[in-house]
C-alpha positions as CSV (number, residue, x, y, z in Angstrom):
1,X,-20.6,24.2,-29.0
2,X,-20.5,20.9,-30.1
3,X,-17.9,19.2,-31.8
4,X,-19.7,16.9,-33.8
5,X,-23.3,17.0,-34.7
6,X,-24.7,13.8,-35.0
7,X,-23.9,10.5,-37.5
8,X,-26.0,12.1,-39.9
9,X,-23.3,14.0,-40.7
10,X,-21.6,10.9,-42.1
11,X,-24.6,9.9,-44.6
12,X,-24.4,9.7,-48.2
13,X,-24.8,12.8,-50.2
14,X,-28.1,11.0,-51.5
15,X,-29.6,11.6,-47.7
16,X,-33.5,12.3,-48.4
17,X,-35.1,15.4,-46.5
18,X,-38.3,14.8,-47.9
19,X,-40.6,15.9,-50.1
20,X,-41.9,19.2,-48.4
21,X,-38.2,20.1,-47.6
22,X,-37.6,19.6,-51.7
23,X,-40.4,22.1,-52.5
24,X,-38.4,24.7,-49.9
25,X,-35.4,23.8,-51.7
26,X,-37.0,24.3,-55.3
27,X,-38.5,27.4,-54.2
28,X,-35.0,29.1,-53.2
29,X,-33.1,27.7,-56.0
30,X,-35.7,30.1,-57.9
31,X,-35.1,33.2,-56.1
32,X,-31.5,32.7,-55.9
33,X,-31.2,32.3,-59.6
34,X,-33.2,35.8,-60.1
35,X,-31.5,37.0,-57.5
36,X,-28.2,36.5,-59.6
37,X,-29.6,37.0,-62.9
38,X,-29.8,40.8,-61.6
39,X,-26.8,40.7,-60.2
40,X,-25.7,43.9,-59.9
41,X,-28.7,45.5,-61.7
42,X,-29.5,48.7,-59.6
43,X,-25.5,50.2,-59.8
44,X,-26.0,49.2,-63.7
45,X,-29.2,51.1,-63.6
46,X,-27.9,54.3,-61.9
47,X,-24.7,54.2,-63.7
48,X,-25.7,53.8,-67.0
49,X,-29.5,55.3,-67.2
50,X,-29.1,57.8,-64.5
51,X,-25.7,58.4,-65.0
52,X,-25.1,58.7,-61.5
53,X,-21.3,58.9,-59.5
54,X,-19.9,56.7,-56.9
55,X,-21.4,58.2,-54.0
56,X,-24.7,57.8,-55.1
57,X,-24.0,54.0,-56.3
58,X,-22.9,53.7,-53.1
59,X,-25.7,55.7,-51.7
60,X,-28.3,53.3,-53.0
61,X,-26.7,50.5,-51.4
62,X,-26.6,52.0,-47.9
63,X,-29.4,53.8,-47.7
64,X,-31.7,51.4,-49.0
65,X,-30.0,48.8,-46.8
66,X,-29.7,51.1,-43.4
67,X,-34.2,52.1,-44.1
68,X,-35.3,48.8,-45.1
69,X,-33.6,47.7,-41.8
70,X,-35.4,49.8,-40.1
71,X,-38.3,49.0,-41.2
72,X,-37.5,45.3,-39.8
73,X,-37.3,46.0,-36.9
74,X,-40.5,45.6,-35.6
75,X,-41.4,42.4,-37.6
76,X,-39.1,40.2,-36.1
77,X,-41.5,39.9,-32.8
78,X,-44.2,40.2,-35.3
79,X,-43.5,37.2,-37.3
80,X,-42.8,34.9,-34.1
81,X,-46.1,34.7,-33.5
82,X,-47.2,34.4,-37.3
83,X,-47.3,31.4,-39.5
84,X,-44.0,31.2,-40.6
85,X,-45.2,29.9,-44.0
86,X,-47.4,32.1,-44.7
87,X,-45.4,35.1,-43.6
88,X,-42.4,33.4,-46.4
89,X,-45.0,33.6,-48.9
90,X,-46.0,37.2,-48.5
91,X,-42.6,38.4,-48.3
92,X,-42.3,36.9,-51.9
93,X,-45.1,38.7,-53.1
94,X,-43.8,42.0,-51.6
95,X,-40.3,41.4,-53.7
96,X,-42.3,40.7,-57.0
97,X,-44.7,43.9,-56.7
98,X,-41.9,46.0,-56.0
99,X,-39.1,45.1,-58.3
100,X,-42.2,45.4,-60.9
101,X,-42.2,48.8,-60.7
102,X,-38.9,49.6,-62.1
103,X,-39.7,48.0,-65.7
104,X,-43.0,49.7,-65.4
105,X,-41.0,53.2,-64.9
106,X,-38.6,52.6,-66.9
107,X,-40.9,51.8,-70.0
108,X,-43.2,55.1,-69.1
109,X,-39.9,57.0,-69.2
110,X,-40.1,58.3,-65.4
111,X,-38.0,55.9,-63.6
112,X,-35.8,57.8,-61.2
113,X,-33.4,57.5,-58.5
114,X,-35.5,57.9,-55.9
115,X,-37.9,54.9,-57.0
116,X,-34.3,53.0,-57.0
117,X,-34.0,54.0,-53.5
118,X,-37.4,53.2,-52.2
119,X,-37.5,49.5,-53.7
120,X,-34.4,49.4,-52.2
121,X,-35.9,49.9,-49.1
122,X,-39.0,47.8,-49.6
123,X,-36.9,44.8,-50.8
124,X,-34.3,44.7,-48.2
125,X,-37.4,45.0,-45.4
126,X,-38.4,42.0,-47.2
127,X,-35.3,39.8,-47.2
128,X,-34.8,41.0,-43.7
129,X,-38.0,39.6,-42.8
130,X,-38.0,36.2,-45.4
131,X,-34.6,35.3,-43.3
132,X,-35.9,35.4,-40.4
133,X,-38.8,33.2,-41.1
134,X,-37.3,31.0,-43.1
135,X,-34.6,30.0,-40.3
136,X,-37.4,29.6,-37.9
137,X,-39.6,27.3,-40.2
138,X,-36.7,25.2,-41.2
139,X,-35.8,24.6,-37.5
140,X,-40.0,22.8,-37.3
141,X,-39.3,21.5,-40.6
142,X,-36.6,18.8,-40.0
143,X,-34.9,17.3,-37.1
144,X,-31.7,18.6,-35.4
145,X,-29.3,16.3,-37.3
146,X,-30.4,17.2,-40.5
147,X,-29.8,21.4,-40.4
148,X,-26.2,20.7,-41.6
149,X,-27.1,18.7,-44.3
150,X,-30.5,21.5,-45.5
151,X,-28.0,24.4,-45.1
152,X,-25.3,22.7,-47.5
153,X,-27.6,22.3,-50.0
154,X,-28.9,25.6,-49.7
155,X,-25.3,26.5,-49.9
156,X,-25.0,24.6,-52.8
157,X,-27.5,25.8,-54.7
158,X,-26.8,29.8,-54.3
159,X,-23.2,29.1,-55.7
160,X,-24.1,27.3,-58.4
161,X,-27.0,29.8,-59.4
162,X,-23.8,31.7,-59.0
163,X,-22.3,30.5,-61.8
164,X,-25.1,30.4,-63.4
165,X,-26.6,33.7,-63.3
166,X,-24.3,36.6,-63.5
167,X,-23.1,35.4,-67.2
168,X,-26.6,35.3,-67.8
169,X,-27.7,38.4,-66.5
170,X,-24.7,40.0,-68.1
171,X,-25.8,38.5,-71.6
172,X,-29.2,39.8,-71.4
173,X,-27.8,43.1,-70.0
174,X,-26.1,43.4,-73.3
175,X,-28.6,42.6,-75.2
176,X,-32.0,43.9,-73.4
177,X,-30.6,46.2,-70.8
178,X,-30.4,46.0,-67.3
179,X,-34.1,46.4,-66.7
180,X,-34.6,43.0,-68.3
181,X,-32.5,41.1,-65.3
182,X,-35.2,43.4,-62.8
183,X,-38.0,41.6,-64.3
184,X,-36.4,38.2,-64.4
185,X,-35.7,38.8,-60.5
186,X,-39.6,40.1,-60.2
187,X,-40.7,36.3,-61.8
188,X,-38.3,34.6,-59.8
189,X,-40.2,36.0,-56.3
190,X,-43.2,34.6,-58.0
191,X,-42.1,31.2,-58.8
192,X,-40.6,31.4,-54.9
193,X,-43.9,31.9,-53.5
194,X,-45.6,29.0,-55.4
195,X,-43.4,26.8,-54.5
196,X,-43.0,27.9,-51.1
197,X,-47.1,27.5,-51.1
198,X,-46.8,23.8,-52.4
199,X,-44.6,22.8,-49.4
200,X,-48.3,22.4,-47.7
201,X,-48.4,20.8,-43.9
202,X,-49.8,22.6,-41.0
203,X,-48.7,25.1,-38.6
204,X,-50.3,25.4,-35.3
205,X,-52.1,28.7,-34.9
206,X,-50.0,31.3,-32.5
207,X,-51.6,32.0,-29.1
208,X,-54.7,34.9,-30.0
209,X,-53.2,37.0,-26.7
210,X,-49.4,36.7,-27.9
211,X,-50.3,37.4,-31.5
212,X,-52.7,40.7,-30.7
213,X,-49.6,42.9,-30.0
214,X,-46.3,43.7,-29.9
215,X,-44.7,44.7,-26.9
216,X,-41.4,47.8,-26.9
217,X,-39.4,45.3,-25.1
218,X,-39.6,42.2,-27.7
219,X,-38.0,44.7,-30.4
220,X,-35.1,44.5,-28.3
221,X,-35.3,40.6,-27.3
222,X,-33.3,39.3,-30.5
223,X,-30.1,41.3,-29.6
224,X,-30.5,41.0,-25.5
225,X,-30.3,36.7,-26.6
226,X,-27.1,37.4,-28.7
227,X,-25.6,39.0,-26.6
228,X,-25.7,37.0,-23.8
229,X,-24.6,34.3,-25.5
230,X,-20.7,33.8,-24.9
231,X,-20.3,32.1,-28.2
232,X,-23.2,33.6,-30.7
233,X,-22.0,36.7,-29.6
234,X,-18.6,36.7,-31.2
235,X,-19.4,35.1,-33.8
236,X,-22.4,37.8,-34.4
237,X,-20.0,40.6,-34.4
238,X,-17.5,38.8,-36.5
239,X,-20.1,38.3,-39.4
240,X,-21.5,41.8,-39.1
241,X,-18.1,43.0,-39.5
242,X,-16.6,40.9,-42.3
243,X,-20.2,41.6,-44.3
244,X,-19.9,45.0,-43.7
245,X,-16.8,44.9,-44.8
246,X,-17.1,42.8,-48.1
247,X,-20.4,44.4,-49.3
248,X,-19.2,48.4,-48.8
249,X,-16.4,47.5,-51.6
250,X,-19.3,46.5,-54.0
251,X,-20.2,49.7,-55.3
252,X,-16.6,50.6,-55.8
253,X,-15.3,47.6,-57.4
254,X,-18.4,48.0,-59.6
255,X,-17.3,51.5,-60.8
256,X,-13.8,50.3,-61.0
257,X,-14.6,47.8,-63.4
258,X,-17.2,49.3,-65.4
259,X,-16.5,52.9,-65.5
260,X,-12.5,53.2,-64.7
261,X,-11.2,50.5,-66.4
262,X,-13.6,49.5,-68.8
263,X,-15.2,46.4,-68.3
264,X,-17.8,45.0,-70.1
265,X,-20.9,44.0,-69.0
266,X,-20.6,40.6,-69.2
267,X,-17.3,40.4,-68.0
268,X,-18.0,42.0,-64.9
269,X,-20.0,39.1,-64.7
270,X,-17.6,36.6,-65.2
271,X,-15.5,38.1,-62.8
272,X,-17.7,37.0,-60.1
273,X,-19.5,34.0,-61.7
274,X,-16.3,31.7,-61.9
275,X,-15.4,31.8,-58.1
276,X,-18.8,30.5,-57.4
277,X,-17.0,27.2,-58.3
278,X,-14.7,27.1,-55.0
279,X,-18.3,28.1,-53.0
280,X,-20.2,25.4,-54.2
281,X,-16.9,22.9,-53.6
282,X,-16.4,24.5,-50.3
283,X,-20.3,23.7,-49.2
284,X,-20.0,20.3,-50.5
285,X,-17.0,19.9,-48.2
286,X,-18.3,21.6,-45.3
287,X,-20.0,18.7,-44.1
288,X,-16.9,16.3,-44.3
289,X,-14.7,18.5,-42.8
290,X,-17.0,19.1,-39.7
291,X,-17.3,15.2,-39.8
292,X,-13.7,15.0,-39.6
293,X,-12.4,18.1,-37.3
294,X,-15.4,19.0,-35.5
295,X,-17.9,21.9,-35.7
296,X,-15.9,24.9,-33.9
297,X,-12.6,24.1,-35.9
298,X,-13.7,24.2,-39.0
299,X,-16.1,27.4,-38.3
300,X,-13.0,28.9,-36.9
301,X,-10.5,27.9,-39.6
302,X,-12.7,28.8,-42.6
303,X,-13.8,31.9,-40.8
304,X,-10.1,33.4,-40.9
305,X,-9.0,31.6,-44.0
306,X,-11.8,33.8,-45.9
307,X,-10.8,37.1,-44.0
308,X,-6.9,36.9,-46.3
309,X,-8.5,37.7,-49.5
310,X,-9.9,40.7,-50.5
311,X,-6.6,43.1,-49.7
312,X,-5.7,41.9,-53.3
313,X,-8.2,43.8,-55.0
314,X,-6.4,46.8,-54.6
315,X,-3.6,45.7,-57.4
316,X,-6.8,45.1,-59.9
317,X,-5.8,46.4,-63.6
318,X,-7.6,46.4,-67.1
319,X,-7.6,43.7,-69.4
320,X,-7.2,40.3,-69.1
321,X,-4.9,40.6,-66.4
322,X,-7.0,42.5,-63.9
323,X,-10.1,39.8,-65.0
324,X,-8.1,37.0,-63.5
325,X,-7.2,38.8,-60.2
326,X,-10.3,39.0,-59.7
327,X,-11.1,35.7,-60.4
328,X,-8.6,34.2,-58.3
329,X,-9.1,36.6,-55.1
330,X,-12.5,35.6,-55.4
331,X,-12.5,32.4,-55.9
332,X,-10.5,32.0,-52.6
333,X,-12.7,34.2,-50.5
334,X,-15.9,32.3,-51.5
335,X,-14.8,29.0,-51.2
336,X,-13.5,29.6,-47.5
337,X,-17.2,31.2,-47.6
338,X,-18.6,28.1,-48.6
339,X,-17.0,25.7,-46.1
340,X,-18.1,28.9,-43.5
341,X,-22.2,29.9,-44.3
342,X,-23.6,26.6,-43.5
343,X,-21.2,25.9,-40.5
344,X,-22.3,28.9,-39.2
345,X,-26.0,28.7,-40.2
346,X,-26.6,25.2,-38.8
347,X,-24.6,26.5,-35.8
348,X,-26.6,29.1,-35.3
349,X,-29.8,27.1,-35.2
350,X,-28.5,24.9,-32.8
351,X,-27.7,27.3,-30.3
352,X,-31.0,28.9,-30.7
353,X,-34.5,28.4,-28.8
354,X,-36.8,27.3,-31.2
355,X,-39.5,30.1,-29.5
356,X,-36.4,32.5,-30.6
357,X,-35.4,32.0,-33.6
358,X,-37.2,34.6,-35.2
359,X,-36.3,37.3,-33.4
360,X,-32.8,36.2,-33.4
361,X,-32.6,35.6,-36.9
362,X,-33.8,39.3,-37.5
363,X,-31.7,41.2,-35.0
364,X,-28.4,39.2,-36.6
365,X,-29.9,40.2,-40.2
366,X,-31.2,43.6,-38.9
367,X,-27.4,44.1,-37.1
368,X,-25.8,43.3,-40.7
369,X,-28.0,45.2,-42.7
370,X,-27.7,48.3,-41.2
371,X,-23.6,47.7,-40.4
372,X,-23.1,47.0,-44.4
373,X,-25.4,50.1,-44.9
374,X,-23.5,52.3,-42.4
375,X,-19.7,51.1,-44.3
376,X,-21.4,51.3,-47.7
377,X,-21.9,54.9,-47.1
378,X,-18.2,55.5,-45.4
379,X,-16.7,54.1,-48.0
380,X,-19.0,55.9,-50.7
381,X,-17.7,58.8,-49.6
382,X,-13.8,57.5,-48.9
383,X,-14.2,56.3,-52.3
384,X,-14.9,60.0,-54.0
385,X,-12.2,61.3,-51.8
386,X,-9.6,58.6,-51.9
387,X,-10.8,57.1,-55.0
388,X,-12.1,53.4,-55.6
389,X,-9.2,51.7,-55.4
390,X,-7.4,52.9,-52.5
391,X,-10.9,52.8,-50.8
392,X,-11.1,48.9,-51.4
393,X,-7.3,48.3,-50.2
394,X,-8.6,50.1,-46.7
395,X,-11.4,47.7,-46.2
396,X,-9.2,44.6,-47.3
397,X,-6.0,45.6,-45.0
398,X,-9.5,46.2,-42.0
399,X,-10.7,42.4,-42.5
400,X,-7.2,40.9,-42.0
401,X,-8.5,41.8,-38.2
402,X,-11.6,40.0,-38.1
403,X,-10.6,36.9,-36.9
404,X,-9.7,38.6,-33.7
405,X,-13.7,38.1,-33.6
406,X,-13.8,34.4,-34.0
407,X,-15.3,32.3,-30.9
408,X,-12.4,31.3,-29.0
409,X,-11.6,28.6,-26.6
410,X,-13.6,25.3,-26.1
411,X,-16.8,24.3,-27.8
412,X,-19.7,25.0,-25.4
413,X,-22.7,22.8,-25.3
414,X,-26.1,23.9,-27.3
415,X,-29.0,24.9,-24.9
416,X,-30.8,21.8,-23.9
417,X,-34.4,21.8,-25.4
418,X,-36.2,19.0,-26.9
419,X,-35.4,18.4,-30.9
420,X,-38.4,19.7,-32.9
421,X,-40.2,16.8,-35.0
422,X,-41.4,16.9,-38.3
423,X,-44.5,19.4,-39.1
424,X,-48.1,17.1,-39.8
425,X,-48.3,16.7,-43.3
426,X,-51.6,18.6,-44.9
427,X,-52.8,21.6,-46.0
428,X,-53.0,24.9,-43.6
């Protein structure tokens, strides 16, 4: 791994990607704000529409999650040999058309669980599959020495939509229901795609013979690269596992706070709004700090640091009391997450063939999914047993343990391979 990656590193914040990298950018600041507008939507949905228990919040998470998965399996080869472009944009259209039909159902009076479910699935196939491309297009998009300085920004931008969108989406909960976030999440996918569109510039058509079909053995190609990597494999089981970990909680801290002890709406929102602050300072400073202490450190450091947090939910109480434990546990955990995500993203790349990427991308995504949809369901069930609380103080007391999955030892050196340059400007 390497310790430093570049000077670039050391540029002003001001450094310019580009204009075709500043439609990308635009295009996910959209999504992410939707994204976080609905925050939360679908447990709000089944709690308060369907009136549905924990296990089947939690049910919707993991089962939607461990499906749409499934269904991405097979698209990671796929896409490798598609325009990644292209496949961004369709993905974005798949979100929108889908999300869609919950407003629909929900004004005809027939929305159901099992529509929740099966968007669930569709959407999750979808982000699965947008990852994955979008890692691999960024790679062709800019040099080498600028990843690190693309993923902070990214990283940026999804905490402060962070900030932005929850109070929002809790607002216009209150006041339109939760159905009204869906369809702001629905236009955001929209707005994605025609931005993504505008980025324009040309991508070499894939080979016709490598593009025809899809053989058993590349399904399996993404995970065989992983693992045989002595420092992406680590670090892949380290992320699956804190994930996993962090996510499965959702569903129960959600009917903790809303249902046991009586948490608005909008507070709910709050709760998870105002941490965003230490993740967009954290991915401002990611870049300095690997500047300063070198790549692996700080990946390492941040990557345990983040892992201390969450036990404390398990002393979470009503009233304004409980609202600023949550605050403060989150607001540690994500801004050790922020200094973490593009470290680990940028790292990820590096290590990474370019003719891999894809099918990297989407075992790691396909991995997490289906190991957050696996826990989700354990602790659905833990959580009717034991009940939410005690349920959450399991998972927190598990992740004190996941640094044990940190890459150890020296750095070791990225493959060799030439750095990519710049796509042709133009119009596919």
């Amino acid at each position: 791994m390497r310790m430093r990656t570049g000077n670039r590193l050391g540029e002003a914040p001001g450094h310019r990607l580009g204009r075709r990298f500043g439609w990308l950018w635009a295009a996910y600041g959209t999504s992410a704000l939707g994204t976080w507008l609905a925050f939360g939507a679908f447990p709000l949905i089944a709690i308060r529409v369907l009136h549905t228990g924990p296990a089947g919040v939690a049910a919707l998470s993991s089962v939607g999650a461990a499906v749409g998965a499934a269904v991405a399996v097979p698209l990671g080869p796929w896409v490798e040999f598609r325009r990644r472009r292209r496949v961004l944009i369709a993905m974005d259209l798949v979100r929108f058309a889908a999300l869609l039909t919950v407003p629909a159902a929900y004004a005809l009076g027939v929305l159901g669980f099992l529509q929740l479910l099966l968007v669930s699935v569709v959407v999750a196939a979808a982000d699965i599959t947008f990852r994955a491309a979008s890692g691999a297009y960024l790679k062709t998009l800019l040099p080498a020495g600028d990843l690190l300085v693309a993923n902070a920004r990214f990283e940026s931008t999804a905490w402060t939509t962070t900030i932005i969108g929850p109070p929002l989406g809790g607002a216009a909960i209150g006041l339109l229901g939760p159905v009204a976030t869906v369809v702001a999440d629905a236009v955001s996918y929209l707005l994605s795609a025609m931005g993504i569109r505008a980025v324009g510039g040309h991508e070499p058509r894939p080979e016709p013979r490598k593009a025809a079909r899809t053989r058993a053995g590349d399904l399996l190609d993404g995970w065989r690269y992983l693992l045989a990597d002595a420092t992406l494999r680590p670090l892949f089981f380290n992320t699956a596992v804190f994930n996993a970990l962090v996510m499965a909680t959702s569903p129960l801290l959600a009917v903790l706070m809303l249902d046991r002890l009586g948490f608005t709406p909008w507070q709910y929102g709050l709760a998870f709004a105002v941490p965003s602050i230490g993740g967009l300072l954290g991915s401002r400073l990611a870049r300095p700090l690997v500047t300063r202490f070198g790549q692996h450190q700080v990946l390492v450091m941040s990557g345990a640091l983040r892992a201390l947090w969450p036990v404390g939910l398990v002393f979470l109480g009503p009233g304004t009391g409980g609202l600023l434990l949550v605050i403060g546990v989150e607001s540690g955990l994500i801004f050790c997450c922020g200094v973490f995500n593009p470290v680990h993203a940028t790292y990820r790349l590096e290590r990474t063939a370019t003719e891999r990427v894809t099918r990297t991308l989407s075992a790691w995504a396909v991995t997490t999914k289906a190991s957050t949809a696996l826990l989700t369901a354990v602790w659905g069930v833990l959580g009717g047993l034991l009940g939410p609380r005690p349920a959450i103080g399991l998972a927190g007391a598990l992740l004190l343990a996941t640094p044990l999955l940190l890459p150890r030892g020296a750095a070791v050196p990225s493959r060799p391979e030439p750095a990519p340059g710049r796509a042709r400007e133009g119009v596919d």
